[in-house]
C-alpha positions as CSV (number, residue, x, y, z in Angstrom):
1,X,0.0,0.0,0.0
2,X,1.4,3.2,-1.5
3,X,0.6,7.3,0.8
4,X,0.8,9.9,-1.1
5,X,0.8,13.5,0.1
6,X,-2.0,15.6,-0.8
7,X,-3.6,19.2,-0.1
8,X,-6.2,18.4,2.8
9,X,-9.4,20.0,2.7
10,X,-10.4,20.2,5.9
11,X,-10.1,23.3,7.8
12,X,-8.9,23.8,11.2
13,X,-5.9,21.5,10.9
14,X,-2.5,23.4,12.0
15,X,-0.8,21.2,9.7
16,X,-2.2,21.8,6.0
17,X,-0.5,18.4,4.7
18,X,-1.2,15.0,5.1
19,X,-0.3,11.8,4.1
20,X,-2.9,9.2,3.1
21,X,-3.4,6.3,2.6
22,X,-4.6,4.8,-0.5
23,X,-7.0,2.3,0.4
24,X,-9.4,2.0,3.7
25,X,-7.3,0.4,6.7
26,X,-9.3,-2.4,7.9
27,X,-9.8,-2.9,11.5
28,X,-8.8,-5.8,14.1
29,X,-8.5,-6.7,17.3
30,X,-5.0,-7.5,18.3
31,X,-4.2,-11.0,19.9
32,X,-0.5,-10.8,20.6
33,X,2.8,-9.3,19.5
34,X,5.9,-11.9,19.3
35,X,9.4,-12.0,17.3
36,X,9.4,-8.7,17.1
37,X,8.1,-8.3,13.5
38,X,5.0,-10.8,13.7
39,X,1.6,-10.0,15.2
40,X,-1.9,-12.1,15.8
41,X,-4.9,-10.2,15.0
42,X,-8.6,-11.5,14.5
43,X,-10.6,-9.3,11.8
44,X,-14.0,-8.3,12.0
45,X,-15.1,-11.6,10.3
46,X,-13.5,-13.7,12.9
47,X,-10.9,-14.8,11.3
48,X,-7.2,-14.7,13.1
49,X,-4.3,-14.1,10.5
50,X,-0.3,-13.4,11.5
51,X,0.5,-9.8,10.2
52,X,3.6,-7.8,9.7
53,X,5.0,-5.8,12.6
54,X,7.0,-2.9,11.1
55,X,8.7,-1.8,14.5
56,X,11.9,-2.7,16.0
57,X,11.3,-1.9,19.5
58,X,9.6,-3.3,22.3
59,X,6.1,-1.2,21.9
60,X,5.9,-0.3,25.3
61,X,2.2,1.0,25.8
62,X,0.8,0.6,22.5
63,X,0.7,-3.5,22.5
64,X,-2.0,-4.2,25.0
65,X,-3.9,-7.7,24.1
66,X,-7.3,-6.8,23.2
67,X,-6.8,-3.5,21.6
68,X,-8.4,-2.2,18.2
69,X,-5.8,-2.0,15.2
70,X,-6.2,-1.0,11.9
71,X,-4.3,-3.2,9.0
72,X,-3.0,-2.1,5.1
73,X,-3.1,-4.5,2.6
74,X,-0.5,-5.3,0.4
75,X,-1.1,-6.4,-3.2
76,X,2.5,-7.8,-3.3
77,X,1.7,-11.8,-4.2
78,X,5.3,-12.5,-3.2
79,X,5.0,-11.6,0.4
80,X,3.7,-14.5,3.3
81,X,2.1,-12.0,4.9
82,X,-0.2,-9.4,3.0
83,X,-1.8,-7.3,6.1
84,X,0.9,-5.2,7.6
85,X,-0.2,-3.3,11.0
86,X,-0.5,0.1,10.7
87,X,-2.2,1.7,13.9
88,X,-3.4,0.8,17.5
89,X,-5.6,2.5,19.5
90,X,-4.7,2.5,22.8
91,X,-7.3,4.0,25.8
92,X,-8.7,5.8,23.0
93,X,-5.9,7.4,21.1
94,X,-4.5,6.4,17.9
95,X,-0.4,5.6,18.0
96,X,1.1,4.9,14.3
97,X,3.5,2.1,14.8
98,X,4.8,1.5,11.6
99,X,8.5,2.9,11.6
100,X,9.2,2.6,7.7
101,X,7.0,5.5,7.3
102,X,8.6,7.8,9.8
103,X,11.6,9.2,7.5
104,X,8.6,10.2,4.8
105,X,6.7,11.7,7.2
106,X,9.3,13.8,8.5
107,X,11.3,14.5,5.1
108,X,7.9,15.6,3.4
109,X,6.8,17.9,6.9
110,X,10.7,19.8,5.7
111,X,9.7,19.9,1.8
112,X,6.7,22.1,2.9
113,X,7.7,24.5,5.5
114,X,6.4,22.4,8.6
115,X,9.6,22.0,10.2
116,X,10.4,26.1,11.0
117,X,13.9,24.9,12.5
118,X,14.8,22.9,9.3
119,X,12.9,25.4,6.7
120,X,13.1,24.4,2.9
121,X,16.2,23.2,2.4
122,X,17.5,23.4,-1.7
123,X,18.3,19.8,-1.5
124,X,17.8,16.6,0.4
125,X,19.7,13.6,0.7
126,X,18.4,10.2,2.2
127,X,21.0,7.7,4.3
128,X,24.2,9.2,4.0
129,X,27.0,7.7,4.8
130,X,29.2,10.0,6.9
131,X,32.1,7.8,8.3
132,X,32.7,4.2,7.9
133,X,29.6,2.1,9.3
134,X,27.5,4.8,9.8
135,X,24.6,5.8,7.6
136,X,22.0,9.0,9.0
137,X,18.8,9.3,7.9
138,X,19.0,13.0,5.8
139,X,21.6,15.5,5.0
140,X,20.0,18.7,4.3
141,X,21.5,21.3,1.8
142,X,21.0,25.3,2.5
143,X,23.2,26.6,0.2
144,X,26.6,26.1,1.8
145,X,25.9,24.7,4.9
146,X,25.2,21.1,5.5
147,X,22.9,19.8,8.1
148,X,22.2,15.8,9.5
149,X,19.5,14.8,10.5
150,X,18.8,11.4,12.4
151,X,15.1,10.7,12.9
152,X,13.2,8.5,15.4
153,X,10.2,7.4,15.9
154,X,8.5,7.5,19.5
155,X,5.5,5.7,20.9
156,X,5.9,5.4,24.2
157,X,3.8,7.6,26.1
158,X,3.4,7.6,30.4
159,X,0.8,10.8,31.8
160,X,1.0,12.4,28.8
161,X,5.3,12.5,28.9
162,X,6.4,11.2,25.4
163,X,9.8,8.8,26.0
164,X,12.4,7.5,24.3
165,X,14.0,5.0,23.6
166,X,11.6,1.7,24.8
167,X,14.5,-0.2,24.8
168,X,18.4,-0.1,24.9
169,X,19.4,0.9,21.5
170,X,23.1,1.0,20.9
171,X,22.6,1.8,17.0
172,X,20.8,5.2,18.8
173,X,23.8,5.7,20.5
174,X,26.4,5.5,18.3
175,X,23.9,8.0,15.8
176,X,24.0,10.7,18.7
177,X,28.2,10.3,18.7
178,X,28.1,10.9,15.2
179,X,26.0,13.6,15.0
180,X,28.0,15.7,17.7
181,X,31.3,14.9,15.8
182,X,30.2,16.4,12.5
183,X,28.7,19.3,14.5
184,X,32.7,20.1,15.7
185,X,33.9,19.6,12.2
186,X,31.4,22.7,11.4
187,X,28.1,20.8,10.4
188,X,24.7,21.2,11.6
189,X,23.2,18.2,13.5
190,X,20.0,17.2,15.0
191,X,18.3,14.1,16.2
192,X,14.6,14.6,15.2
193,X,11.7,12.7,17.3
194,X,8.7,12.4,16.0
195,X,5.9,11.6,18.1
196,X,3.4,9.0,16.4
197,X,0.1,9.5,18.8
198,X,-1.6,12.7,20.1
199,X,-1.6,12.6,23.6
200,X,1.4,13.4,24.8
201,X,2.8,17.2,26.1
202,X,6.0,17.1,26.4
203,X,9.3,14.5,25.6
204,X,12.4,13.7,27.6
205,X,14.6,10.4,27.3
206,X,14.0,7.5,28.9
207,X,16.7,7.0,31.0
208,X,15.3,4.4,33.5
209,X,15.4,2.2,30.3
210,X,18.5,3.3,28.3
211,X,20.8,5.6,31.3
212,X,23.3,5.6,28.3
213,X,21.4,6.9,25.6
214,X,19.7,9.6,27.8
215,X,22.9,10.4,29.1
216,X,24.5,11.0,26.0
217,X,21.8,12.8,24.5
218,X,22.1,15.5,27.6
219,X,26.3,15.5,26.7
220,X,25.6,16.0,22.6
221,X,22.9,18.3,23.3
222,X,25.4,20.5,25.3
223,X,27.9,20.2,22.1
224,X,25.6,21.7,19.9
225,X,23.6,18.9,18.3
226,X,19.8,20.4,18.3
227,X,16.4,18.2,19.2
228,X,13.5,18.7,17.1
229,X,10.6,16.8,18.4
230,X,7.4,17.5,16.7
231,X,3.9,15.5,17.1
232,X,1.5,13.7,14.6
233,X,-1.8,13.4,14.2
234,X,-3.6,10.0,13.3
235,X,-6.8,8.8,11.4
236,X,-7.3,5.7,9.6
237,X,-7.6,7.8,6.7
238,X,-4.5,10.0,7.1
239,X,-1.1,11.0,9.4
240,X,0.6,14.3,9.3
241,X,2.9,16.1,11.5
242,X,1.6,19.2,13.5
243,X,2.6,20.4,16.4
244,X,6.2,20.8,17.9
245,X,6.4,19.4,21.6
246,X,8.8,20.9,24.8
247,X,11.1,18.7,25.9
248,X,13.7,18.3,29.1
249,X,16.4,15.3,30.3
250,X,14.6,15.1,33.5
């Protein structure tokens, strides 16, 4: 299933772009979550079918048995699994788990002005390599000056405090290294999360999960690396960044 970005039409929005999808997510109940990229749902009909789980980490509060999900379809007869899961609603709010649509989200939300700390770059580059091993998500052009961006994706919400990450991530960590050593060679950096549910009001790291990567956030932070966290907001018809959200290390 193919998004595609598109004028909305609906007034009131502060965020004038969407992404949506092309074709009616269909709606589930979730049964269970397991090796990580494998879920059990049962549909509306009763049936129970195995989808793909497009997230890599552990889904803290947005995995709860029992919960309504909403499914894509892919057309793709090559794949053993054609329903990928898409969102959960969780006490009423809708979280966007899948995590290969976070970088689009995020790179269109710059194309159009969204992003005032990142605003319309003249070009865009997508997984750079910037020293051996390493790859970041976008290199932004403004003229000149060269700015990297490294973009996650956060679900994990506790009264209304947005966290991350919901599990150790070493790959996080050594992104956050990287990103403060091209800032001292005279590059911009920034670590960009992006918030995929609505009810959250403000973001710090979670460092009773990951001491280290919160920890090293605070010390890159301090070397000039900039946070951008900005917010989405969900429908089963359409996701699009909105709102930026305050954020401390404590």
């Amino acid at each position: 299933m193919q998004i595609s970005l598109h004028r909305a039409t609906v007034t009131g929005r502060k965020n004038p772009f969407s992404m949506q999808f092309s074709a009616p997510l269909q709606p589930a109940v979730l049964l269970k979550r397991y090796q990580r990229f494998l879920a059990d749902v049962q549909c509306a009909d009763g049936r129970r079918i195995t989808v793909h789980c497009p997230n890599t980490g552990s889904m803290l509060t947005c995995s709860t048995p029992g919960s309504r999900v909403y499914l894509s379809r892919s057309e793709n007869p090559a794949r053993k699994y054609p329903y990928t899961l898409e969102l959960i609603e969780e006490h009423g709010t809708l979280i966007g788990i899948n995590t290969s649509r976070t970088n689009s989200l995020v790179q269109e939300a710059i194309q159009n002005g969204i992003i005032r700390e990142l605003d319309r770059p003249t070009k865009i580059q997508k997984e750079v390599g910037t020293s051996a091993g390493c790859r970041l998500d976008l290199a932004l052009h403004f003229g000149s000056a060269l700015t990297y961006v490294e973009i996650k994706s956060c679900t994990f919400v506790q009264k209304g405090v947005a966290m991350f990450p919901d599990a150790v991530t070493t790959r996080g960590h050594k992104h956050l290294l990287e990103l403060a050593d091209l800032v001292d060679r005279g590059h911009g950096g920034a670590v960009f999360f992006l918030v995929q549910r609505s009810d959250a009001s403000h973001f710090r790291p979670a460092s009773h999960i990951d001491p280290l990567y919160s920890a090293t956030l605070k010390k890159v932070y301090e070397r000039g690396v900039a946070i951008l966290v900005y917010q989405t907001e969900l429908t089963p018809e359409e996701i699009f960044v909105s709102t930026p959200l305050p954020f401390s290390f404590s």
